[in-house]
N, CA, C and O atoms as a Maestro MAE file, in Angstrom:
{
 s_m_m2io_version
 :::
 2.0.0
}

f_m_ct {
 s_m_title
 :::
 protein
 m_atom[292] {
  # First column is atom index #
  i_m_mmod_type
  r_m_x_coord
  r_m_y_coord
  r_m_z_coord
  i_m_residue_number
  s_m_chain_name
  s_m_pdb_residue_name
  s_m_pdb_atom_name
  i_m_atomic_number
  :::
  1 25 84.488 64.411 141.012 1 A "UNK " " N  " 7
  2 3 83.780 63.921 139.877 1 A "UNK " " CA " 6
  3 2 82.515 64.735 139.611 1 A "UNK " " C  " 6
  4 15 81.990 64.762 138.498 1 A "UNK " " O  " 8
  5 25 81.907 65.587 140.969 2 A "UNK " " N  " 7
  6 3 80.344 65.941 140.572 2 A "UNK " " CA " 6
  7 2 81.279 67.195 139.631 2 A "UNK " " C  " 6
  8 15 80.839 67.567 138.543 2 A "UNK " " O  " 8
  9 25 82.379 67.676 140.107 3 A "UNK " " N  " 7
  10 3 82.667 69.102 139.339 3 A "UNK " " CA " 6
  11 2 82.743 68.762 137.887 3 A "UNK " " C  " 6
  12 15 82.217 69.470 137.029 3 A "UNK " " O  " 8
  13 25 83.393 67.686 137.629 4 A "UNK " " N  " 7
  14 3 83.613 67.302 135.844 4 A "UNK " " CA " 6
  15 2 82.199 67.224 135.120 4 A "UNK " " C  " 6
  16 15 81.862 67.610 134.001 4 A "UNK " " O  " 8
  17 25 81.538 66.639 136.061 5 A "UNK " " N  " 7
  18 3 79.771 66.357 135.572 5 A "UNK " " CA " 6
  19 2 79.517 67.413 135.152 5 A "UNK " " C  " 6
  20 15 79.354 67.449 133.932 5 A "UNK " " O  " 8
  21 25 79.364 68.753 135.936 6 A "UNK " " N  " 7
  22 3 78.723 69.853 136.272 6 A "UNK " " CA " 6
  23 2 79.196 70.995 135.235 6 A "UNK " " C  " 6
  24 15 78.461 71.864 134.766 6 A "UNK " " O  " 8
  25 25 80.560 70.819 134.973 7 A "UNK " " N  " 7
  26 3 81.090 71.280 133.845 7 A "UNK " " CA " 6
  27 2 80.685 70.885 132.352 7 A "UNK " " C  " 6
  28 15 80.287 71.557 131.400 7 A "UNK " " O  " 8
  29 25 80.966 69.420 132.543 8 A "UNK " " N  " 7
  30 3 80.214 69.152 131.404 8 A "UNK " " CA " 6
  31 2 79.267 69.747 130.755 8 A "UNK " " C  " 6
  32 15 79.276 70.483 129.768 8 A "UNK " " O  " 8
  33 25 78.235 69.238 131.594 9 A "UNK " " N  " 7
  34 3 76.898 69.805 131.188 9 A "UNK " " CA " 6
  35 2 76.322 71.410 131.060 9 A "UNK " " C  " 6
  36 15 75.221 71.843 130.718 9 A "UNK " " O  " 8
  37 25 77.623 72.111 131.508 10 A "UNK " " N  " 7
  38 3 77.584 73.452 131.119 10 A "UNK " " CA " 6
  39 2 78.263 74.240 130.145 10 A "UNK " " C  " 6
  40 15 78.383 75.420 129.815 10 A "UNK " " O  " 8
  41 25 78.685 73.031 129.800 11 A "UNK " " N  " 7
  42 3 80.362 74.015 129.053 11 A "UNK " " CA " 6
  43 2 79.398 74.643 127.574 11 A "UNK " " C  " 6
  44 15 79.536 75.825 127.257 11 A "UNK " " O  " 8
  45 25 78.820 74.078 127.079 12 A "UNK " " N  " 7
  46 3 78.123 74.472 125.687 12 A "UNK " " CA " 6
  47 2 77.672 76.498 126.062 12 A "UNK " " C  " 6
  48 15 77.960 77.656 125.756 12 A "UNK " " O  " 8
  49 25 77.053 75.888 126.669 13 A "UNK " " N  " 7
  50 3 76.113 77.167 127.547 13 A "UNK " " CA " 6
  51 2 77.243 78.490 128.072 13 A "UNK " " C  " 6
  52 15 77.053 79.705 128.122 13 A "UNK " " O  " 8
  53 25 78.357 77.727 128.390 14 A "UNK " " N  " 7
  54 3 79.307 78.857 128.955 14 A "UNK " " CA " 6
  55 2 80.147 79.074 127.739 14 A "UNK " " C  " 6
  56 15 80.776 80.126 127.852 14 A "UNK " " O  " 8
  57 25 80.372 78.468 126.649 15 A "UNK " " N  " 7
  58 3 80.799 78.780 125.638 15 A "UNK " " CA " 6
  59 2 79.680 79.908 125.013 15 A "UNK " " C  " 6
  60 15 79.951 81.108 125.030 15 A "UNK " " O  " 8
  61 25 78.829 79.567 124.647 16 A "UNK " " N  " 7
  62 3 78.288 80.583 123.877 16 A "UNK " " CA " 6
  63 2 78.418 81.969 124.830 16 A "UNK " " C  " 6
  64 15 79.080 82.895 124.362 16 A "UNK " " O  " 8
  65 25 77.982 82.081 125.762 17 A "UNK " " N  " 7
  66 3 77.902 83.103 126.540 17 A "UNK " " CA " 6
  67 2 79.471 84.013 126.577 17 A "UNK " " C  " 6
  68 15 79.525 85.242 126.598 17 A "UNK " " O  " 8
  69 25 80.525 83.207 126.577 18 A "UNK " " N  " 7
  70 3 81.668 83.666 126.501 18 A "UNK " " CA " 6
  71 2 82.153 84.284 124.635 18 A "UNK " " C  " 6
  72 15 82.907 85.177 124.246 18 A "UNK " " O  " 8
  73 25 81.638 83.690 124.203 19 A "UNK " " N  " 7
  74 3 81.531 84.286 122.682 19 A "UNK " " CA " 6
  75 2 80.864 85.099 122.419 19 A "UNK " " C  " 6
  76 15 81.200 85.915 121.561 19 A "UNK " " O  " 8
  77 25 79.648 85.174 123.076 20 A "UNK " " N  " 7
  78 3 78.571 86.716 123.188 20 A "UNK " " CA " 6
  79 2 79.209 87.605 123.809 20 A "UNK " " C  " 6
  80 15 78.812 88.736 123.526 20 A "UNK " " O  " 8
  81 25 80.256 87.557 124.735 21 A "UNK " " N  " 7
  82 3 80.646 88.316 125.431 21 A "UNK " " CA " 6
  83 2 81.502 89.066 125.296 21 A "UNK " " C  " 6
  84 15 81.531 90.226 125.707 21 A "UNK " " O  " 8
  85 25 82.681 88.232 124.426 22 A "UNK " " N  " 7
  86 3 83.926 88.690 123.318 22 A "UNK " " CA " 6
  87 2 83.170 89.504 121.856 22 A "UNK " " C  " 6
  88 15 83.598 90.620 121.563 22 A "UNK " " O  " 8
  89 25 82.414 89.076 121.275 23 A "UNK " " N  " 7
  90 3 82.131 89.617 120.355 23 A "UNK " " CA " 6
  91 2 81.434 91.348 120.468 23 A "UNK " " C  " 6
  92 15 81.436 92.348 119.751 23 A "UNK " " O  " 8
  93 25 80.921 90.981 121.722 24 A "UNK " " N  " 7
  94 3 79.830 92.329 122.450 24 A "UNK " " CA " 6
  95 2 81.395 93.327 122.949 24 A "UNK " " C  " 6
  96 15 81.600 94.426 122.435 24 A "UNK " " O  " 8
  97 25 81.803 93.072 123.386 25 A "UNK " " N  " 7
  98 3 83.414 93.910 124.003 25 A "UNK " " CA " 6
  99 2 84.093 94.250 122.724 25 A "UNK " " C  " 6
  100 15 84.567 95.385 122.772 25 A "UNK " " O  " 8
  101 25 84.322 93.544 121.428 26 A "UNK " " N  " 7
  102 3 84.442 93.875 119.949 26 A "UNK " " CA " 6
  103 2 83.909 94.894 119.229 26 A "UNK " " C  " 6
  104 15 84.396 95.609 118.353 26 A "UNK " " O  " 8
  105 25 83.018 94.859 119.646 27 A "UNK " " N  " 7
  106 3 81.438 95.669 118.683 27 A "UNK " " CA " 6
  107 2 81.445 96.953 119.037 27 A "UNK " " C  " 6
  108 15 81.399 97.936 118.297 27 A "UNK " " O  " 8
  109 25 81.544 96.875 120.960 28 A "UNK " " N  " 7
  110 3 81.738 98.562 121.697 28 A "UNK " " CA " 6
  111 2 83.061 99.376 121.362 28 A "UNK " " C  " 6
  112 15 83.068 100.590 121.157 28 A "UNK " " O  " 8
  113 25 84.424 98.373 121.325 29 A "UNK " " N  " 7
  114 3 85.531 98.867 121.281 29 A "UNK " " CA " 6
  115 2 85.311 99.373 119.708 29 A "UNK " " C  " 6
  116 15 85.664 100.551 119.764 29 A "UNK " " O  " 8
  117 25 84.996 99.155 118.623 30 A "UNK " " N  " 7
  118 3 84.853 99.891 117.607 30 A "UNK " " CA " 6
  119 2 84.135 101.164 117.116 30 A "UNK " " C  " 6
  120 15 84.283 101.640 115.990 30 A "UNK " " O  " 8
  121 25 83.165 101.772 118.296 31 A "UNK " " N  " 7
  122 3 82.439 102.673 118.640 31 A "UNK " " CA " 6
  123 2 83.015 103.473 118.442 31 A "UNK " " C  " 6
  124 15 82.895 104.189 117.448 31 A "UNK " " O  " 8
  125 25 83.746 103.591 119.241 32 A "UNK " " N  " 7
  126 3 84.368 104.910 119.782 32 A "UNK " " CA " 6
  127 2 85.400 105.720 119.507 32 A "UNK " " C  " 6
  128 15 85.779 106.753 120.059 32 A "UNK " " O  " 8
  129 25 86.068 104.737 117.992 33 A "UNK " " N  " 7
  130 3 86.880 105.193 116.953 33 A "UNK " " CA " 6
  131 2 86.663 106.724 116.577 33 A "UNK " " C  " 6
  132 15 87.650 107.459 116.533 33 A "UNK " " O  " 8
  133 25 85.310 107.253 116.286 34 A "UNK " " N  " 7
  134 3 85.074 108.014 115.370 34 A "UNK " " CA " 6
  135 2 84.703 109.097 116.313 34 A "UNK " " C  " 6
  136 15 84.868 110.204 115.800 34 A "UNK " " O  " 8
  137 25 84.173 109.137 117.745 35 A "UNK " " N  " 7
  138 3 84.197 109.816 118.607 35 A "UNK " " CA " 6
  139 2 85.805 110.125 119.063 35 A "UNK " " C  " 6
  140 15 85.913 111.341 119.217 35 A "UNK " " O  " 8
  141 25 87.131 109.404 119.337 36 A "UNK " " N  " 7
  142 3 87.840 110.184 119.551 36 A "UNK " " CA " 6
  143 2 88.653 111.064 118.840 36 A "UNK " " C  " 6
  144 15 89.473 111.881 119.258 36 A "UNK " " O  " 8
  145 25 88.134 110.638 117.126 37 A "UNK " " N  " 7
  146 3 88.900 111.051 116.221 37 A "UNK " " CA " 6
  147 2 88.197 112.907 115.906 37 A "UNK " " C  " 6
  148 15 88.784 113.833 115.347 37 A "UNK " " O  " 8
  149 25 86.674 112.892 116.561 38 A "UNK " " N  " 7
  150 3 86.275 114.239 116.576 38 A "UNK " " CA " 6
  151 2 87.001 114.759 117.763 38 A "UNK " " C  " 6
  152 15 87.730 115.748 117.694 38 A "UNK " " O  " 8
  153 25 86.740 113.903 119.149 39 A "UNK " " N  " 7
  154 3 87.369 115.136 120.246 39 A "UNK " " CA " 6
  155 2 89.021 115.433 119.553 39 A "UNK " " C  " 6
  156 15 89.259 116.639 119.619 39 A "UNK " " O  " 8
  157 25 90.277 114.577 118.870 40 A "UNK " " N  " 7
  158 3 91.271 115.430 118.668 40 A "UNK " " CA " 6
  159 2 91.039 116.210 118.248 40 A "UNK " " C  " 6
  160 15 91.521 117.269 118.652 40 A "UNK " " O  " 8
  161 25 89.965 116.172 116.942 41 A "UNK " " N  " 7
  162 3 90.396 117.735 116.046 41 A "UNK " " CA " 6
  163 2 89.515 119.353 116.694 41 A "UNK " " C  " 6
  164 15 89.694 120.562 116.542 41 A "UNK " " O  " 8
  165 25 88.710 118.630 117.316 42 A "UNK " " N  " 7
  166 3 88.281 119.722 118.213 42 A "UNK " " CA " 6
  167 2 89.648 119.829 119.577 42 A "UNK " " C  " 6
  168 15 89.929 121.027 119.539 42 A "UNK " " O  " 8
  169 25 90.165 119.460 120.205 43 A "UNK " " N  " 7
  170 3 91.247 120.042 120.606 43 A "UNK " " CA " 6
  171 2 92.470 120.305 119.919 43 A "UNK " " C  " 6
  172 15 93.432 120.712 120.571 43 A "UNK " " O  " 8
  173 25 92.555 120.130 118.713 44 A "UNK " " N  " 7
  174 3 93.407 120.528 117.917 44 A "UNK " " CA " 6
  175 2 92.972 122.196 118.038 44 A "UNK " " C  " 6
  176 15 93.634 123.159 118.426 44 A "UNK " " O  " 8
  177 25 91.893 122.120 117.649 45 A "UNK " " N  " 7
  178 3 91.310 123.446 117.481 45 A "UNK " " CA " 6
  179 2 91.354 125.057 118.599 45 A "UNK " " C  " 6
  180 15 91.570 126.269 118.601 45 A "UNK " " O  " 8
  181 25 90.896 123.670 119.568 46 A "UNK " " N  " 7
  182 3 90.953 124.933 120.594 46 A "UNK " " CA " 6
  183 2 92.298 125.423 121.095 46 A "UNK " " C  " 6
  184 15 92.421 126.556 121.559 46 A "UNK " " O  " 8
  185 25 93.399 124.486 120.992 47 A "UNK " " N  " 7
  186 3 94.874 124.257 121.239 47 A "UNK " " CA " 6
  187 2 95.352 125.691 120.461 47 A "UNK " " C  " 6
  188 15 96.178 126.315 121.128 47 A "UNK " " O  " 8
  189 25 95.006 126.284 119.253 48 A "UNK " " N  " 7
  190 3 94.926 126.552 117.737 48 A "UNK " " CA " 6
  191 2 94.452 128.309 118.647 48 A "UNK " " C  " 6
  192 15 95.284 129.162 118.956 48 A "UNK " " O  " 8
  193 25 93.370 128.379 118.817 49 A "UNK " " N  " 7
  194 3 92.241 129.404 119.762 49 A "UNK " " CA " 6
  195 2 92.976 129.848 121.172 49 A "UNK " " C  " 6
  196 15 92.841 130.992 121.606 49 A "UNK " " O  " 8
  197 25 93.855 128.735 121.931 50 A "UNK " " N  " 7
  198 3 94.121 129.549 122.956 50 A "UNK " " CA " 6
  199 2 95.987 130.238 122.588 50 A "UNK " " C  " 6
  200 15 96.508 131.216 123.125 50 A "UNK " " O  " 8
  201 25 96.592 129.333 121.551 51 A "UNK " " N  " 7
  202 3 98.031 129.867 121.129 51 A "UNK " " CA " 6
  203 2 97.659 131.454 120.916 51 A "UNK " " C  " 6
  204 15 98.111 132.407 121.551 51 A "UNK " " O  " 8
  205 25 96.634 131.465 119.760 52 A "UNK " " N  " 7
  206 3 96.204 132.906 118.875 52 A "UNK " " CA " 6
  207 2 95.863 133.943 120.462 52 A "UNK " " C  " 6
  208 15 96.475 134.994 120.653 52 A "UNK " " O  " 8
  209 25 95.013 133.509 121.267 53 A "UNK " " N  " 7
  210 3 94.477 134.350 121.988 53 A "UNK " " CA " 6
  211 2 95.865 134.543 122.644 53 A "UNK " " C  " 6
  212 15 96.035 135.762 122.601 53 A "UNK " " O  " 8
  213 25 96.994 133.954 123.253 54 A "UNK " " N  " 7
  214 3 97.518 134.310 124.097 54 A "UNK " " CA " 6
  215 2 98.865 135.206 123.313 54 A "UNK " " C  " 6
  216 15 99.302 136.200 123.894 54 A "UNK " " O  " 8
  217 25 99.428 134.799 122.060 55 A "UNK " " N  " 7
  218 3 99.911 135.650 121.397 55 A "UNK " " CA " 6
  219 2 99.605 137.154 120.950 55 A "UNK " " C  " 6
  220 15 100.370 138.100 120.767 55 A "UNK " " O  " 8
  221 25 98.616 137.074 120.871 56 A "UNK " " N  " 7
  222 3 97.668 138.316 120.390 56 A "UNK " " CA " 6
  223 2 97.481 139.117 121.610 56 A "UNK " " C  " 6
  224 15 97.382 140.344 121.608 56 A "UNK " " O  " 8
  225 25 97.430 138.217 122.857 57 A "UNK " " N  " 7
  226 3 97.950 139.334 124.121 57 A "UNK " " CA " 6
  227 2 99.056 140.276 124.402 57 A "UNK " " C  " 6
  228 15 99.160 141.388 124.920 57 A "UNK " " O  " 8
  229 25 100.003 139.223 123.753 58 A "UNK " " N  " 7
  230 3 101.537 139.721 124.172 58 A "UNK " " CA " 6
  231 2 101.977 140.347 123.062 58 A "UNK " " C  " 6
  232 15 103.147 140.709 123.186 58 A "UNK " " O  " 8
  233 25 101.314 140.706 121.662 59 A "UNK " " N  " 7
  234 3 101.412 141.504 121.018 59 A "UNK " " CA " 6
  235 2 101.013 142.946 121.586 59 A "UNK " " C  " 6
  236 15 101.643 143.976 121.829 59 A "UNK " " O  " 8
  237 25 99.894 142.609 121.670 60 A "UNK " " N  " 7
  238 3 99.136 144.125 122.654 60 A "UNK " " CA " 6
  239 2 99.383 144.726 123.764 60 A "UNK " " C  " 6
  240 15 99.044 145.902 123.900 60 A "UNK " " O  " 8
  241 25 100.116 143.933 124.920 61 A "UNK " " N  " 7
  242 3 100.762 144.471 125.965 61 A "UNK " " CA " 6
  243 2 102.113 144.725 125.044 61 A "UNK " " C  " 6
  244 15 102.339 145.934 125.004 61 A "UNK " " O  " 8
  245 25 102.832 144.152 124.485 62 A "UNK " " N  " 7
  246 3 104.123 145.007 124.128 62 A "UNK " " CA " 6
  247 2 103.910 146.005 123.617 62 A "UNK " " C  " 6
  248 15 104.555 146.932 124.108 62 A "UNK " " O  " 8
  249 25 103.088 146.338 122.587 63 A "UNK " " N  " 7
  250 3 102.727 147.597 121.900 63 A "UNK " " CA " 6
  251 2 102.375 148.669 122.794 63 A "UNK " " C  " 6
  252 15 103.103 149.658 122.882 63 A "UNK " " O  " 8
  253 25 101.469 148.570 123.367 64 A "UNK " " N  " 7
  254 3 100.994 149.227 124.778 64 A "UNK " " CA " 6
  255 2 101.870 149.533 125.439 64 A "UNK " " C  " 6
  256 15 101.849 150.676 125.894 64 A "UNK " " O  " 8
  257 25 103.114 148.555 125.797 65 A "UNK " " N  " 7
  258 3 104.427 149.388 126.804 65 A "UNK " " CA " 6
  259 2 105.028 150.118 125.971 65 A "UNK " " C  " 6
  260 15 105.412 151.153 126.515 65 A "UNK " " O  " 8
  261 25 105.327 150.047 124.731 66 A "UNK " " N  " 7
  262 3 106.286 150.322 123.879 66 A "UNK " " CA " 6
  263 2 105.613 152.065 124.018 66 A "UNK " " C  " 6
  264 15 106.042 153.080 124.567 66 A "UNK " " O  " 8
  265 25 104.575 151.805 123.347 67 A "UNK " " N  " 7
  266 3 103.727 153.274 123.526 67 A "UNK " " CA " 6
  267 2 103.961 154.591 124.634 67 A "UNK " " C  " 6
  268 15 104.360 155.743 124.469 67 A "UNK " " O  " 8
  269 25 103.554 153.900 125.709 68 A "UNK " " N  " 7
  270 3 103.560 154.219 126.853 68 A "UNK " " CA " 6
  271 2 105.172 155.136 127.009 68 A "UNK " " C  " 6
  272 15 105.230 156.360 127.128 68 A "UNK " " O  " 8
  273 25 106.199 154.349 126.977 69 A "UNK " " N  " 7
  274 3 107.819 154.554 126.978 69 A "UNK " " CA " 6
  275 2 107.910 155.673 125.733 69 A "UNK " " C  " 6
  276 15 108.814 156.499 125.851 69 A "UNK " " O  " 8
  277 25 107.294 155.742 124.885 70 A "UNK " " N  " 7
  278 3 106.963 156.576 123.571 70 A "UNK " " CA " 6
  279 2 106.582 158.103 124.043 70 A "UNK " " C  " 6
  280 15 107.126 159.195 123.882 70 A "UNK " " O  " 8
  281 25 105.708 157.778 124.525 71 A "UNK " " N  " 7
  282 3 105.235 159.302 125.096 71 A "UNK " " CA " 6
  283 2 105.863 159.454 126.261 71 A "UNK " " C  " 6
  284 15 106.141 160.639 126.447 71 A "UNK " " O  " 8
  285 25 106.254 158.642 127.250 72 A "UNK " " N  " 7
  286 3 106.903 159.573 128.429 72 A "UNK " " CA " 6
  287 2 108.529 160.172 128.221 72 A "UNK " " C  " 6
  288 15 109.281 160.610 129.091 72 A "UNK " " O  " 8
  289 25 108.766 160.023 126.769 73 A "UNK " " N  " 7
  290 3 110.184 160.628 126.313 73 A "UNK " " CA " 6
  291 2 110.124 162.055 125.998 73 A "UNK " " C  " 6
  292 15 111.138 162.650 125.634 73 A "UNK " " O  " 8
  :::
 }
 m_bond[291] {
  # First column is bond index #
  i_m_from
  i_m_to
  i_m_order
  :::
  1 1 2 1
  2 2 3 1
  3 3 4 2
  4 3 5 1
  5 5 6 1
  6 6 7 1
  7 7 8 2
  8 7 9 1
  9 9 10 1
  10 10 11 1
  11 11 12 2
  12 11 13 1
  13 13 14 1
  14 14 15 1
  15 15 16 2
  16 15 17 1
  17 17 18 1
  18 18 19 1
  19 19 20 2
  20 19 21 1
  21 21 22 1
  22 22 23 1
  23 23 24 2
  24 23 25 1
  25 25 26 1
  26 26 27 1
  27 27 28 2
  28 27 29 1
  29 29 30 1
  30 30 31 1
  31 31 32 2
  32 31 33 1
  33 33 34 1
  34 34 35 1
  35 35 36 2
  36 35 37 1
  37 37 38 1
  38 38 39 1
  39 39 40 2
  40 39 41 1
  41 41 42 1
  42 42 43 1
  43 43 44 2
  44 43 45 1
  45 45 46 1
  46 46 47 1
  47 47 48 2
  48 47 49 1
  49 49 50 1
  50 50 51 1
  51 51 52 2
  52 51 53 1
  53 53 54 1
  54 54 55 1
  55 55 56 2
  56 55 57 1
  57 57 58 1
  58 58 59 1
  59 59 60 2
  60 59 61 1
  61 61 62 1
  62 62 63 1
  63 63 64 2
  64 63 65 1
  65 65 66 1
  66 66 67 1
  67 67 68 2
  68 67 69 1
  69 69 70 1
  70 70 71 1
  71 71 72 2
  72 71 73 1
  73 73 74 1
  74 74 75 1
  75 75 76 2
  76 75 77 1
  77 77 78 1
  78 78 79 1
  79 79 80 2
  80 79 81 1
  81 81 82 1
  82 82 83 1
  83 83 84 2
  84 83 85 1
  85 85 86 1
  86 86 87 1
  87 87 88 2
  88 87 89 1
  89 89 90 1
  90 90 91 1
  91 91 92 2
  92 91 93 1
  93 93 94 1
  94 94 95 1
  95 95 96 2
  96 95 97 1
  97 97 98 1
  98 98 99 1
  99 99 100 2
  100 99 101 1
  101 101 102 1
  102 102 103 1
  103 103 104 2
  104 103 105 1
  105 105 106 1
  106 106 107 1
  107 107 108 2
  108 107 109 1
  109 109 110 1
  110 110 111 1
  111 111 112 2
  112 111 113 1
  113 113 114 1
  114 114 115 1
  115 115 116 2
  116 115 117 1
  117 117 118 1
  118 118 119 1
  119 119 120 2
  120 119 121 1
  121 121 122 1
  122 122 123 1
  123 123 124 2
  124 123 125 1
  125 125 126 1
  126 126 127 1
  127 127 128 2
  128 127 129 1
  129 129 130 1
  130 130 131 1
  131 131 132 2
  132 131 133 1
  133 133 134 1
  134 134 135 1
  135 135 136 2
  136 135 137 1
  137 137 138 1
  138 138 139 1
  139 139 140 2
  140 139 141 1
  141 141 142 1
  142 142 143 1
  143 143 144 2
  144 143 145 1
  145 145 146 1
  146 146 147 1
  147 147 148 2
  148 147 149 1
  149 149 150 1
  150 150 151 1
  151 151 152 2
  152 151 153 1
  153 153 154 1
  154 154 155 1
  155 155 156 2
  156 155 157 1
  157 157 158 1
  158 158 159 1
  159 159 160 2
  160 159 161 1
  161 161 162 1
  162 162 163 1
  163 163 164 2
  164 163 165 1
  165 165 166 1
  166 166 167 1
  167 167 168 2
  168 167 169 1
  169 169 170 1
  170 170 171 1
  171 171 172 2
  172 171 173 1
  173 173 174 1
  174 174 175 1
  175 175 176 2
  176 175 177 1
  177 177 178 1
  178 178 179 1
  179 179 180 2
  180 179 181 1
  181 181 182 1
  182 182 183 1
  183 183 184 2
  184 183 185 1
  185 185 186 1
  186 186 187 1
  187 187 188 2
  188 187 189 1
  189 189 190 1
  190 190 191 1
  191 191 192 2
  192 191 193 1
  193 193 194 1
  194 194 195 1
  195 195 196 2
  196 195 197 1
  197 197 198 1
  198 198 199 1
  199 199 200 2
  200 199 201 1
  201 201 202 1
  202 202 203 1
  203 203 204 2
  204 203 205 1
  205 205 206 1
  206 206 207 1
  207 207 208 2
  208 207 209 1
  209 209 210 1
  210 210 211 1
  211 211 212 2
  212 211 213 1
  213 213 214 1
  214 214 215 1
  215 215 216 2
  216 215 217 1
  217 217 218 1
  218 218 219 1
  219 219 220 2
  220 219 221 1
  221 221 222 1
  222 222 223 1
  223 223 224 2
  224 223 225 1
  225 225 226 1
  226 226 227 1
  227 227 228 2
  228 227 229 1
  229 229 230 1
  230 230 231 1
  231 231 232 2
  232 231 233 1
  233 233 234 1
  234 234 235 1
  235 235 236 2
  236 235 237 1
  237 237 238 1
  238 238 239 1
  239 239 240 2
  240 239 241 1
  241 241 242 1
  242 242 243 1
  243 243 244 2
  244 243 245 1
  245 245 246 1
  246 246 247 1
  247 247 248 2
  248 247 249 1
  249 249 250 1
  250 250 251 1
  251 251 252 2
  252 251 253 1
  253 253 254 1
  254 254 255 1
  255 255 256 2
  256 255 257 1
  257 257 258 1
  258 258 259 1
  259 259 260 2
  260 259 261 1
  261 261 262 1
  262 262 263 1
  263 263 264 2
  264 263 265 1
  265 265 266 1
  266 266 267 1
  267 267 268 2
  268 267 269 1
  269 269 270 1
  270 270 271 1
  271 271 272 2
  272 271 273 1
  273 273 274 1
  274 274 275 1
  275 275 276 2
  276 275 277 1
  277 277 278 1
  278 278 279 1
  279 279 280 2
  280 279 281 1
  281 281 282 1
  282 282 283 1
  283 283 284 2
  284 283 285 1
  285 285 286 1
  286 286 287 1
  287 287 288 2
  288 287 289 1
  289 289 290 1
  290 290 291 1
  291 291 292 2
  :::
 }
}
């Protein structure tokens, strides 16, 4: 019975606090929308930066062998 008392007389108090608490976990989770929507397009980007760089290698080493096989004929 003291637990029903004890509840009682708290429940108002633990309600609000539990509604501050949901609403506060609401408020943060909407934050961070607009922050992950920059990190994709910045790894879009760099995704974009390392394709080019690594193609643009294997353009230049083939040319370079090709060369190479060019003159030692």
């Amino acid at each position: 019975m003291k637990y029903l008392s004890t509840a009682k007389k708290y429940s108002s108090r633990l309600a609000v606090v539990a509604g501050t608490a949901a609403t506060s976990a609401a408020v943060h989770a909407g934050d961070y929308s607009s922050q992950i929507a920059t990190a994709s397009s910045e790894a879009n980007g760099n995704q974009t930066a390392v394709i080019t760089a690594v193609v643009g290698l294997a353009v230049i080493g083939f040319g370079v062998s090709m060369f190479l096989r060019w003159l030692n004929k």
